[in-house]
C-alpha positions as CSV (number, residue, x, y, z in Angstrom):
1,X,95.4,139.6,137.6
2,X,98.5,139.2,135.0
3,X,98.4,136.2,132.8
4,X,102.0,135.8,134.0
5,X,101.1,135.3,137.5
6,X,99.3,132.2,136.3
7,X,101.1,130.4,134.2
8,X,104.2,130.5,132.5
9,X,104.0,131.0,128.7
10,X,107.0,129.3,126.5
11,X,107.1,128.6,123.0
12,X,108.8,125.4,122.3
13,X,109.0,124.1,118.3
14,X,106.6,121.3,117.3
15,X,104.1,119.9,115.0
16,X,102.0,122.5,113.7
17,X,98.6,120.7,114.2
18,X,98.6,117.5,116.0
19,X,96.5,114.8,114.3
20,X,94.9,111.4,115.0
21,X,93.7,108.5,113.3
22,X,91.7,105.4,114.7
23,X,92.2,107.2,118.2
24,X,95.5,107.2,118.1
25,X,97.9,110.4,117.4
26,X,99.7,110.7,114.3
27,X,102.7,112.1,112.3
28,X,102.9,112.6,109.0
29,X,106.2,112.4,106.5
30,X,105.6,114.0,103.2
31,X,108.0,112.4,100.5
32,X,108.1,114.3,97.1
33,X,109.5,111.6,94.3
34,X,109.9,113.6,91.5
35,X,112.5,111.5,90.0
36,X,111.5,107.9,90.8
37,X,108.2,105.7,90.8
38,X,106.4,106.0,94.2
39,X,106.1,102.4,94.5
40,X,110.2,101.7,93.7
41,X,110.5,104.6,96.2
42,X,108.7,103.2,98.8
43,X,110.1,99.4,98.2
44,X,113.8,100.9,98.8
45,X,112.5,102.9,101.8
46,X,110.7,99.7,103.6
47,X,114.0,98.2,103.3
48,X,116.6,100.4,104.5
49,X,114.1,101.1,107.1
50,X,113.6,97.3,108.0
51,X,117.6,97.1,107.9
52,X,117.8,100.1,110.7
53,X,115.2,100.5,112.2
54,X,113.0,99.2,115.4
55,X,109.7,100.8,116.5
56,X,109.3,100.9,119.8
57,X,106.0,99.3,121.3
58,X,102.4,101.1,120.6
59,X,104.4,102.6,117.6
60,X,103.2,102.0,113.8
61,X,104.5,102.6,110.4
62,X,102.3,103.2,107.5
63,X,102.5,103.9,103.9
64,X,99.8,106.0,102.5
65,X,98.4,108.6,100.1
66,X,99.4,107.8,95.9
67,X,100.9,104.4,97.5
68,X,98.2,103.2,99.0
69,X,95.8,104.3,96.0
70,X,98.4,102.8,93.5
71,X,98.4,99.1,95.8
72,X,94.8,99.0,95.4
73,X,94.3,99.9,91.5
74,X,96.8,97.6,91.4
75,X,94.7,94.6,93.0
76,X,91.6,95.3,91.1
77,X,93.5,95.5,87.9
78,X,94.7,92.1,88.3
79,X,91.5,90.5,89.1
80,X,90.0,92.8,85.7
81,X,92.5,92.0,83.3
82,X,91.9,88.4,83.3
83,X,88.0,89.0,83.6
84,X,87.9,91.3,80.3
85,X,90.2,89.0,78.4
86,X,88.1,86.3,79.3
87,X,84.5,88.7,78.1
88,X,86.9,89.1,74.9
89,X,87.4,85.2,74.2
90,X,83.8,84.4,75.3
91,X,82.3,87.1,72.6
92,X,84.8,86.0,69.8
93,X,83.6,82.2,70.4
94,X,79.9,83.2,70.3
95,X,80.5,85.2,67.1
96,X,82.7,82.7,65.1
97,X,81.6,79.2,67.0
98,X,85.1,78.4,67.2
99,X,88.4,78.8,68.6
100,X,91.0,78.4,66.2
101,X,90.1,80.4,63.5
102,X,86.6,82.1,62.3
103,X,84.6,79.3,59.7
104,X,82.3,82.4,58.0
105,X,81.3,81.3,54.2
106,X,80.2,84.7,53.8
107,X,83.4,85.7,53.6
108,X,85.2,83.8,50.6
109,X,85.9,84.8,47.1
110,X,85.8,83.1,44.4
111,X,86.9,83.5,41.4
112,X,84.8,81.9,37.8
């Protein structure tokens, strides 16, 4: 029996894989900012797409891939930072015993 007598076959343009994530199908944008910081990028994009733009219900919007990674370097940085600066201050009191200026008499010249 022909295939054609069964069905019929017609090739219509689409994705070229179809993807899903957490259950759900997905479709991804590539951006390529070879000119501009991704997270500037990505700020202006959010809000000309806030200005314009309505997603219809079950519909999300995500921002992913060096964004994502560069949001959450960003969030440990902030709580390091302040923790290693704090490791710094706490060694340079232990070694000197103070916090204005080192008091070390093994230090000073003098001249007879």
């Amino acid at each position: 029996m022909p295939l054609g007598q069964l069905a019929e076959i017609v090739l219509t343009p689409g994705p070229a894989m179809v993807r899903d994530e957490d259950g759900q199908l997905a479709g991804y944008i590539y951006v390529d900012t070879a000119t501009r910081d991704i997270g500037g990028y990505v700020d202006a994009a959010k809000a000309a797409i806030a200005s314009g733009l309505t997603l219809p219900a079950g519909y999300t919007l995500q921002w992913t891939g060096q964004y994502e990674f560069q949001l959450r370097a960003r969030e440990r940085l902030q709580v390091l930072i302040p923790l290693v600066f704090l490791i710094i201050f706490f060694l340079l009191y232990m070694t000197f015993r103070s916090v204005s200026e080192p008091r070390s008499s093994c230090c000073r010249w003098s001249m007879r």
